[in-house]
C-alpha positions, -999 to +999 in steps of 0.1 A: -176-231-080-156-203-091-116-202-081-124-171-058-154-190-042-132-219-035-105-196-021-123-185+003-137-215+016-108-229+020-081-204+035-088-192+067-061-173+080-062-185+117-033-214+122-032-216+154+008-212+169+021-210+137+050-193+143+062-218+168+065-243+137+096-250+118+098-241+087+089-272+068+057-274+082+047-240+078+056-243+043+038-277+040+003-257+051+012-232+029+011-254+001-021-272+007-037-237+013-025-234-020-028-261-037+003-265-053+034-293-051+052-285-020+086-294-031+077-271-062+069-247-036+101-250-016+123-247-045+109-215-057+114-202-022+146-211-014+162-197-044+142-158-037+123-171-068+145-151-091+178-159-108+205-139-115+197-142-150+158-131-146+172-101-121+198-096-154+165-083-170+146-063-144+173-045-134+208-026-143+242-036-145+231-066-127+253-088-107+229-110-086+203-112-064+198-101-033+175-122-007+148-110+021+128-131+043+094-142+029+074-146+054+032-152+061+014-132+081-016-151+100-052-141+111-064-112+090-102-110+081-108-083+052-142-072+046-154-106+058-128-131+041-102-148+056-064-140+041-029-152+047-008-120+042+031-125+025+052-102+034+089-091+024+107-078+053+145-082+076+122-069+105+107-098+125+091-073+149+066-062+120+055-096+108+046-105+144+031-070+150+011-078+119-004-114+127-009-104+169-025-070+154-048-088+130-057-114+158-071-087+182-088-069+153-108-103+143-121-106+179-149-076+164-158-081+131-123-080+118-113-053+094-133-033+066-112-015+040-127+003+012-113+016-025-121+050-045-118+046-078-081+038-094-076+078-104-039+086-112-028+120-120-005+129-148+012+166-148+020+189-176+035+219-157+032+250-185+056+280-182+025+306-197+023+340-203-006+349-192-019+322-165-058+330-164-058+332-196-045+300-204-071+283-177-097+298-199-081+283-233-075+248-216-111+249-200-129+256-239-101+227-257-110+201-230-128+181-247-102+181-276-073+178-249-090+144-232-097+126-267-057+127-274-054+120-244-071+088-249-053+080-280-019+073-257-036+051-234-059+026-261-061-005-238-068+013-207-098+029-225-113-003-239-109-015-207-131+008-195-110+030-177-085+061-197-090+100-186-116+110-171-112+148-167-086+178-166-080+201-135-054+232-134-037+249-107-018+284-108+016+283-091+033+320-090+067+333-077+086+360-082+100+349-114+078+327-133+039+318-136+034+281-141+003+269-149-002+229-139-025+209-158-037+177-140-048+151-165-073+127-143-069+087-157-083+058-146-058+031-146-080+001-134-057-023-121-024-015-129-002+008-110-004+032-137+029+050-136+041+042-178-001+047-189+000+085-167+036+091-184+026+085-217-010+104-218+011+134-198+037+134-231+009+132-258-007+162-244+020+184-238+022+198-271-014+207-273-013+225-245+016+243-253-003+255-286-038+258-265-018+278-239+006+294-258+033+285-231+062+261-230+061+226-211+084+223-187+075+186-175+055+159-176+047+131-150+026+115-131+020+125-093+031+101-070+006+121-042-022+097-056-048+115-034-076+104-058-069+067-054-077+066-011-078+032+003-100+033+039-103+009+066-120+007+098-116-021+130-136-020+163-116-041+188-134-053+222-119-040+258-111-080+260-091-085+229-064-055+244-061-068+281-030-074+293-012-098+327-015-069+347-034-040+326-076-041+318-088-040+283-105-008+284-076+011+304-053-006+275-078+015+251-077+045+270-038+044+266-038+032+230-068+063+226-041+087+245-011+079+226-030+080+193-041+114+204-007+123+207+004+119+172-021+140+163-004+171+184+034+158+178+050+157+146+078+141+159+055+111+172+036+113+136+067+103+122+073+071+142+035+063+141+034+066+102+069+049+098+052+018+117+022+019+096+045+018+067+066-011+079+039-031+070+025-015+042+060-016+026+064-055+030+034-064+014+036-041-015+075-055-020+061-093-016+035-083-045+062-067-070+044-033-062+061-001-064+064+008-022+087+037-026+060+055-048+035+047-020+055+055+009+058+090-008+026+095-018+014+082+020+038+108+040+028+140+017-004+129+023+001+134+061+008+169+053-018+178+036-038+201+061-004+219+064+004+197+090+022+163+093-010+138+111-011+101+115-025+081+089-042+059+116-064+072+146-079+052+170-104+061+199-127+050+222-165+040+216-188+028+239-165-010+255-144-010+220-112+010+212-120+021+174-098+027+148-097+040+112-070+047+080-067+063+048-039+068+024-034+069-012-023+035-026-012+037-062-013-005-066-013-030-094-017-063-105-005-058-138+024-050-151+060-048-138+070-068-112+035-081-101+039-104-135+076-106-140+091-119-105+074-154-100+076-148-059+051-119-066+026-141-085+030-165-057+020-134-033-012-122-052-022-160-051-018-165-018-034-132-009-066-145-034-060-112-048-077-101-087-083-066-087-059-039-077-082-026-049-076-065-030-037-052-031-046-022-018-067-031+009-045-062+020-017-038+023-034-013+043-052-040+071-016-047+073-002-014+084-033-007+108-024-036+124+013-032+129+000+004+145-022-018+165-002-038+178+029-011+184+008+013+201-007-018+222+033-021+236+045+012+237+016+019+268+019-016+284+052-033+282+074-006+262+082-018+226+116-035+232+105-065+253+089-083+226+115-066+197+145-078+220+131-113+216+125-112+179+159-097+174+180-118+196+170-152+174+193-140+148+221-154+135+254-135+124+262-151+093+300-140+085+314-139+044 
């Protein structure tokens, strides 16, 4: 039995009340779900899993460390597998609004999220003399371009992945004519950001001789709209109901509101924002890079020339449907995601080895949060619960 098979079998992400527990029980479960020595376990946790020493060599001019809650979200089913979700966050609305999300989406068939392939795009923005013309030149050197291109990024390429193909866009004002030349890479599972740097640099120069223009930079893209992750939930009229509201005039409100941060960009904002509360957490619990996502996830909002929601949901037939897309520019190696021993812990608790189970972890996660905060906003109102959450807290003076 493989390590994956066994995984599976064994985690399900249903613990029934398991918020109600303290926290040495929770973290007991943990541990058998894991398999590992619970006092090992604890003592990892309690120190943030980093020392000032390790943070001395992540980081800059380092003094300490500074600690967020690490928390579990329960009852996600991805694609047919069970999964306990970690989660970095100060918010205790969102890791509830995760796990009570995730419970009403696993009452249908639970959530199914789906990866295009890992394409990160590195730019070489040209100032050129003649634009056109230097399309023309870059178009007949292509295959020239890609096979230095390939020489930056060796283990990449005998990995399978490595550039795949070059695109180039015109960009005029009044001034200048830039011509940007998109270098197309494969990354496979890492993030990708140092591999898209690095082919971007070795190319530069032969496009400034192909082109006969001057490169003025070159980087990757953090609008990663060639690496989409999807996701799709169908959630019954009787997972929504409410004491005093019916489950299908819950998804006629949720449909409504939805609808409404299509036409408002004001509302888009908050919507998005809550989607990203819980993409954020999971992508800081894995060592990802969230602020490169969260970047690359609102300009892809604007896209049509509008800011949208990432997630719509509506009604079909007696269930309130929903779907999501963003660009997720995830890893699994490299940086953080191998470096800070709380990540590791993440990615095995999430059963995650590819960069596409990161990807689509993190985005069941921020479906749900919108879930479960447009579920309040058109029953309750969104404090009654928050209030709750917030008013457990302790002031803790220095």
């Amino acid at each position: 039995m493989s390590d994956q098979t066994r995984h599976d079998e064994e985690m399900s992400s249903e613990i029934s009340g398991f918020y109600k527990l303290d926290r040495a029980t929770r973290l007991k479960i943990i541990a058998e779900k894991l398999g590992v020595n619970p006092v090992k376990l604890e003592e990892i946790l309690n120190s943030g899993g980093l020392s000032a020493s390790e943070a001395d060599t992540l980081s800059e001019n380092v003094l300490g460390v500074f600690a967020m809650p690490f928390s579990v979200a329960t009852n996600f089913r991805i694609n047919g597998r069970d999964i306990l979700v970690p989660m970095v966050t100060e918010e205790p609305s969102v890791v509830a609004a995760a796990s009570h999300g995730a419970k009403m989406t696993r009452q249908g068939a639970g959530i199914i999220a789906r990866c295009t392939k890992p394409i990160m795009i590195g730019q070489v923005h040209l100032l050129v003399p003649d634009p056109e013309d230097a399309q023309k030149n870059i178009e007949r050197a292509k295959t020239e371009i890609l096979e230095v291109a390939k020489k930056a990024c060796p283990t990449v390429v005998s990995l399978g992945g490595g550039p795949q193909d070059i695109e180039t866009r015109v960009l005029e004002d009044e001034k200048d004519a830039f011509l940007v030349v998109h270098i197309l890479i494969d990354v496979r599972d890492a993030m990708g950001a140092n591999i898209v740097n690095s082919v971007a640099e070795a190319v530069a120069p032969l496009l400034e001789k192909t082109t006969g223009g001057k490169a003025l930079m070159r980087i990757l893209t953090n609008l990663a709209d060639k690496r989409l992750v999807r996701a799709t939930a169908s959630v019954p009229f009787s997972a929504l109901s409410s004491d005093r509201v019916s489950g299908e005039e819950v998804a006629n409100l949720i449909a409504k509101a939805s609808r409404m941060a299509e036409l408002d960009p004001y509302r888009a904002c908050t919507h998005n924002k809550g989607i990203m509360n819980g993409v954020d957490a999971v992508l800081v619990a894995t060592g990802n890079d969230f602020r490169a996502v969260e970047a690359g996830a609102h300009a892809y909002a604007c896209m049509s020339g509008r800011y949208l929601p990432l997630c719509k949901w509506k009604v079909t037939g007696d269930q309130l449907s929903g779907e999501i897309e963003m660009p997720m520019a995830v890893g699994v190696v490299g940086g953080a995601t191998r470096s800070h021993p709380l990540a590791r812990l993440s990615i095995a608790l999430l059963g995650a080895k590819t960069a596409f189970d990161i990807a689509q972890s993190a985005v069941a996660v921020g479906m749900c949060c919108n879930l479960s905060a447009l579920r309040a906003l058109v029953t309750e109102g969104i404090q009654k619960g928050h209030m709750n959450l917030h008013n457990r807290r302790k002031v803790l003076e220095v």
